[in-house]
C-alpha positions in Angstrom: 40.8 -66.6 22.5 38.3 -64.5 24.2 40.2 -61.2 22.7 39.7 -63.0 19.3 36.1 -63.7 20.0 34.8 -60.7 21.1 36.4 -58.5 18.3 34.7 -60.8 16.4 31.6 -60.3 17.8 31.9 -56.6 17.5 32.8 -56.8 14.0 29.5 -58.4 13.4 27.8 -55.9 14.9 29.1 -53.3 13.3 28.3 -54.9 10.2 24.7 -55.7 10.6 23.7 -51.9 11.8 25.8 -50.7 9.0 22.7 -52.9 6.7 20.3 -51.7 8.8 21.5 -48.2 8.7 22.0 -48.5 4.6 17.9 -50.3 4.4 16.2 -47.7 6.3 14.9 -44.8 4.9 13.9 -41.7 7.6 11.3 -40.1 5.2 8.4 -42.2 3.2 5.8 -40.3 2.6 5.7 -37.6 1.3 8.5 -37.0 -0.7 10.9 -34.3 -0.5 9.3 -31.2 -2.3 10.7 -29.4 -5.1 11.4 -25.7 -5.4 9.2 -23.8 -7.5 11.1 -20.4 -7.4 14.3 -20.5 -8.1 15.4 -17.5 -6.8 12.7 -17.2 -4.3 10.8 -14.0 -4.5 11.8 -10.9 -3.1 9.0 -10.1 -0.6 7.6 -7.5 0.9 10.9 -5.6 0.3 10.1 -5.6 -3.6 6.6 -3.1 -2.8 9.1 -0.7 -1.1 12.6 -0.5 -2.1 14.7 1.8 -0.5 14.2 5.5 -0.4 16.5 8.4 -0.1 14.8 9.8 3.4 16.3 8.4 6.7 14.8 8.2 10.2 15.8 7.2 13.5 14.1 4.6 15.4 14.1 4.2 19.1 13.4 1.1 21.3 11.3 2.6 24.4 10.1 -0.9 25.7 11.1 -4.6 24.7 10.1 -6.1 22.1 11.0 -4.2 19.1 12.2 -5.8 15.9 13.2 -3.4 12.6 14.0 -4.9 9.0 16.2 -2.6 6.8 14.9 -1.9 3.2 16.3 -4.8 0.7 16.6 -7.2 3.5 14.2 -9.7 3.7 14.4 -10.2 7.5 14.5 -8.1 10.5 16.5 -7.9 13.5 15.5 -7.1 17.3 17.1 -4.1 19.0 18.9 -5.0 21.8 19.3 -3.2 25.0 22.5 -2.2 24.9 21.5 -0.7 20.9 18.3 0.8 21.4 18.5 3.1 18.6 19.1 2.7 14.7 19.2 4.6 11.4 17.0 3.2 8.4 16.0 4.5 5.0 12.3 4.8 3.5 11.2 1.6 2.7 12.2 -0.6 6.4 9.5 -1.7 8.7 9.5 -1.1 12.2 7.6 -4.2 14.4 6.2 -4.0 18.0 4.7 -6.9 19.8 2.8 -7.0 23.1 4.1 -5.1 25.6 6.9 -3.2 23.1 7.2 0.5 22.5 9.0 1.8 19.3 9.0 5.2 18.0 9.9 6.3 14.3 12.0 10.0 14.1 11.9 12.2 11.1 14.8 15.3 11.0 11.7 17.8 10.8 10.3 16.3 14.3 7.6 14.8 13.0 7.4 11.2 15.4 5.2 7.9 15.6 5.3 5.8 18.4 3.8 2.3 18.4 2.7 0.6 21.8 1.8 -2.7 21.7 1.3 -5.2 18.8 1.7 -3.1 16.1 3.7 -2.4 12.5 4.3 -0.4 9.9 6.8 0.9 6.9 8.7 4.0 6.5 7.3 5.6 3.2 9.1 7.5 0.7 7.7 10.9 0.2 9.8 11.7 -2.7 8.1 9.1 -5.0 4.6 10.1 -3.7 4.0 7.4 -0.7 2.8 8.9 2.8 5.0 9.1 5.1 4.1 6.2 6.8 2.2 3.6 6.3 0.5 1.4 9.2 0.1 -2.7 8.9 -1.1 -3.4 12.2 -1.9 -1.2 15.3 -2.3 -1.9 18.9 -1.9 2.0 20.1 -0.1 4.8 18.3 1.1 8.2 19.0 1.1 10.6 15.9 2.5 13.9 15.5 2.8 15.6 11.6 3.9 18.3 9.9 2.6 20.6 7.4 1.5 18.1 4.2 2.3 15.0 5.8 0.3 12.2 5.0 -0.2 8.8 7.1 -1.8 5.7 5.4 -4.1 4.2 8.6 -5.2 0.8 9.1 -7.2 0.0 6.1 -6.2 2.5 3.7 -7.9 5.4 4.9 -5.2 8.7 4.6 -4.9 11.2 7.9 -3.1 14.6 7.3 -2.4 16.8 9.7 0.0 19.6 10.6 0.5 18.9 13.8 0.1 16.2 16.9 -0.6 14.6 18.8 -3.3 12.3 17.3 -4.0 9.1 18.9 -5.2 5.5 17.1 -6.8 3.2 19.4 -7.6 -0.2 17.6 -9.5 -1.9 20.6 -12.5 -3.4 18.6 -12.0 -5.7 15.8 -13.4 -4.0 12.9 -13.2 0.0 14.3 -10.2 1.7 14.3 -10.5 5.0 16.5 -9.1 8.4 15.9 -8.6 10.7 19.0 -7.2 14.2 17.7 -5.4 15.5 20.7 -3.6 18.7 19.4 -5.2 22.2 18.9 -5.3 22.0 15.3 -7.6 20.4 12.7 -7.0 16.7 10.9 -8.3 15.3 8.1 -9.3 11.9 6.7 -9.8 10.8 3.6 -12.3 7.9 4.1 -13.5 6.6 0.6 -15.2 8.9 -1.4 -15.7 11.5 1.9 -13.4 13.8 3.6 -13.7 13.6 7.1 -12.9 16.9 9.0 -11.9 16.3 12.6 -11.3 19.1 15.0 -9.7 19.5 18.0 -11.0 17.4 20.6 -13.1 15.3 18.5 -12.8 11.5 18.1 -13.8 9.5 15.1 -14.7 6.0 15.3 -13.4 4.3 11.5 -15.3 1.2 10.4 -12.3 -1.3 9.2 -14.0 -2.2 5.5 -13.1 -5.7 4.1 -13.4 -3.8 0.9 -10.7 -1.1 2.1 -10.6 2.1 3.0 -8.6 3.5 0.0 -9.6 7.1 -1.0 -11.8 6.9 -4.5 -11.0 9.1 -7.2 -13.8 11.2 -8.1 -15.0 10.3 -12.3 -14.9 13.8 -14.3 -16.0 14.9 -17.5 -18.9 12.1 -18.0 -21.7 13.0 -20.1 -24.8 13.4 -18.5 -28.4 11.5 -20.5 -31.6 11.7 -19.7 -34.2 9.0 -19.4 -37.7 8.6 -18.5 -37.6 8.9 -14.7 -33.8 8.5 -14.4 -30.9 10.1 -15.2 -26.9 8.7 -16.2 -23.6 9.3 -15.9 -21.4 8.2 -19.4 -17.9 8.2 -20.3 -16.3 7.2 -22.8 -17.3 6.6 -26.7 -20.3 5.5 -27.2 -23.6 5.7 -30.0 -26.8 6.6 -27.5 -30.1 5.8 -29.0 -33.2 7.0 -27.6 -36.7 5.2 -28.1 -39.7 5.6 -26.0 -38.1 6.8 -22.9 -35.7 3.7 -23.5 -31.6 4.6 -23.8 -29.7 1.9 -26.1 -25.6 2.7 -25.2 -24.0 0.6 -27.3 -19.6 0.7 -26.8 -17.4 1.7 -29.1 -14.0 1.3 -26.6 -13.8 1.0 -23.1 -16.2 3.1 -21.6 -18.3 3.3 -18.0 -21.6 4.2 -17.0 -23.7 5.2 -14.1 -27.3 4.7 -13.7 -30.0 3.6 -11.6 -27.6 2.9 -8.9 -25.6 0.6 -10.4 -22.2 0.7 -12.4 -21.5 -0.8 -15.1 -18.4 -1.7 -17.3 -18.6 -1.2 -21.1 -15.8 -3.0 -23.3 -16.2 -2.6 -26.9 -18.7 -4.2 -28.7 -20.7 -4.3 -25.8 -24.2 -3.0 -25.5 -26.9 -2.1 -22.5 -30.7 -0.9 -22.9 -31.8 1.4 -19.8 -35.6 1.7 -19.3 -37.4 4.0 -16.6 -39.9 4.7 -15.5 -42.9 4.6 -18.1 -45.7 6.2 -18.0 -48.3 3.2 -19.3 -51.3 4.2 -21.7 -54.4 2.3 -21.9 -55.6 1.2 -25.1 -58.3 2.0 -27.0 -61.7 0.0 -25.4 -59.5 -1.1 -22.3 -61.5 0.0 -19.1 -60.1 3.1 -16.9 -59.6 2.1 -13.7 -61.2 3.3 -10.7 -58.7 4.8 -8.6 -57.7 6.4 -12.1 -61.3 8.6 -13.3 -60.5 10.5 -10.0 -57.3 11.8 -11.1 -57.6 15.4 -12.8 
């Protein structure tokens, strides 16, 4: 009888947490959220896919991560497999405290110390050789016509090494060129020239870095008191020391500081500086019946 009663008992519990179990629900709000990529995206392995060029990357100091070109993740080098081959287009990773370094076959080396990363560029298809994401500390040493893409976009060549980045303030990267040749960066629209023993301090732009290309063959006008740079085609009307450019296709100009973007159809009136007549019965002004 007691058997009987407490299988019965257990029955009924069993049943009531199976109700329970079938009312609850473990998520109300909000509801589950839909896929809107279906594949997802490829990445940051879709800017650059893999190269023909291979390196060798060494793990000097824990931790070190690397992720292969066309993989989407990346991996940590153990230390029992501190070393690894990878094509252009992988990114190397170094946190705080890590040391990785980056080996081309013609000796040309970077080493990353600290919280730092970068990607493996692909000269062949016109990318420097490498480009820096993040930088703590690095170690650079290049050969003739290689190019390295700094933090920010600014572009350091050099033929030899070693040149050291220090990025210790927030917005200033510094450049320490520690080998007895000359480096160069291109900064913008300047070029700046750094010889051996000289340090450059690199203002970190939230506008970028990026070297400008220099506009050629724009047509020079002359205005009252000003002068402009033109290209493309345009009708230029000239009134009174006033320039009417009116835009026949797409077309830029430069003047009085200022640039400014011409679709077609599109029409701008430049006036200078004029040189004001007084009318006929207007009084000359004081200051003025000194003047020669």
């Amino acid at each position: 009888m007691n058997m009987t009663f407490q299988y019965a008992t257990a029955a009924r519990i069993l049943l009531l947490a199976s109700c329970c179990l079938a009312s609850c629900r473990s998520q109300v709000l909000p509801g589950p959220m839909d896929s809107l990529y279906d594949p997802m995206p490829a990445g940051e392995s879709s800017f650059y896919p893999e190269g023909p060029e291979e390196v060798i990357v060494i793990r000097h100091a824990d931790p070190c991560r690397v992720r292969p070109a066309g993989i989407s993740s990346s991996y940590p080098l153990s230390f029992y497999n501190k070393s690894t081959r990878l094509h252009s287009g992988s990114s190397i990773y170094s946190a705080s405290g890590g040391r990785i370094e980056v080996l081309w076959p013609n000796s040309t080396s970077i080493v990353l110390s600290g919280e730092g990363s970068g990607v493996i560029g692909a000269t062949s298809r016109g990318e420097p050789t490498f480009i820096i994401r993040a930088v703590e500390r690095a170690v650079i040493t290049l050969r003739e016509g290689e190019e390295v893409e700094l933090l920010g976009g600014s572009v350091l060549t050099a033929s030899s090494g070693p040149l050291v980045l220090e990025h210790g303030a927030r917005e200033v990267l510094r450049v320490r060129n520690q080998s007895k040749e000359s480096a160069q960066i291109a900064f913008r629209s300047e070029t700046v020239l750094l010889e051996p023993g000289e340090v450059v301090d690199l203002p970190l732009l939230s506008a970028g870095a990026a070297p400008s290309v220099e506009v050629v063959e724009m047509e020079s006008l002359k205005g009252v008191g000003f002068r402009a740079q033109l290209r493309g085609a345009c009708e230029v009307e000239e009134r009174d020391g006033t320039l009417s450019i009116h835009s026949q296709e797409s077309s830029e100009l430069h003047a009085l500081g200022v640039r400014i973007h011409l679709e077609a159809g599109e029409s701008v009136t430049l006036d200078g500086l004029l040189s004001v007549q007084p009318q006929a019965g207007d009084p000359m002004p004081a200051a003025a019946t000194t003047q020669p």
